[in-house]
N, C-alpha and C positions, 0 to 999 in steps of 0.2 A: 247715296245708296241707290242700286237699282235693281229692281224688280223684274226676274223672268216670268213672262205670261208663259205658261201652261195649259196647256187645249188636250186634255185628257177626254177619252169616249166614253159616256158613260150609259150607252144601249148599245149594244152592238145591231149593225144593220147591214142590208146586204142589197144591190139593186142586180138583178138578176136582169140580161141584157143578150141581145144577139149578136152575131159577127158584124156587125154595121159601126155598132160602140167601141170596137177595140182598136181605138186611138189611142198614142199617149199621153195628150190632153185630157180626154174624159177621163182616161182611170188615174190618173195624180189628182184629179178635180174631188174622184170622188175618194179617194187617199188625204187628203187634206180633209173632209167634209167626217173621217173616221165612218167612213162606208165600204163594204166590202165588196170587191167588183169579181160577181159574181158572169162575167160575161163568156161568150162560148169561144173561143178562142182562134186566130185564122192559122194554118197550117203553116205561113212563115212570117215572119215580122212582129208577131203577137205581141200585144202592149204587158198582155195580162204574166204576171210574173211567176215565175215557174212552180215556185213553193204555195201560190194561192191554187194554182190548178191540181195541184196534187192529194190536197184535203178531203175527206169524207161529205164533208159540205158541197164542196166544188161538184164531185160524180152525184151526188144525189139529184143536184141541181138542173146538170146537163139531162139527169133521165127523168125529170118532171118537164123539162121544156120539150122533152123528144115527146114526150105521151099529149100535152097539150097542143104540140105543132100537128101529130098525127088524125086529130080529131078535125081539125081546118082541110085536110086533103079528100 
């Protein structure tokens, strides 16, 4: 008899991230890890997949990183 291991998320998390991050290695890393890749996305090639940028989560995100980056200027 054998046994499937099952890796259920049981908090959901989110690592919010700049255009530097959006490779396809980090966001499967953090896809495996059951983190949600909250990263800003680059205008072609974008790792981050379409249906997560589209979320209420995703534009909140983007407009707390604008207000935080705008303070640094």
């Amino acid at each position: 008899m054998t046994t499937k291991a099952t890796h259920q998320c049981h908090r959901p998390r989110a690592c919010i991230c700049d255009k530097g991050y959006d490779t396809e290695g980090f966001v499967k890393a953090l896809t495996r890890r059951c983190i949600k890749a909250n990263i800003a996305r680059k205008a072609i090639g974008s790792a981050v997949d379409g249906r997560a940028a589209r979320g209420r989560g995703y534009a909140m995100s983007l407009r707390r990183r604008r207000l935080i980056e705008d303070a640094f200027d």
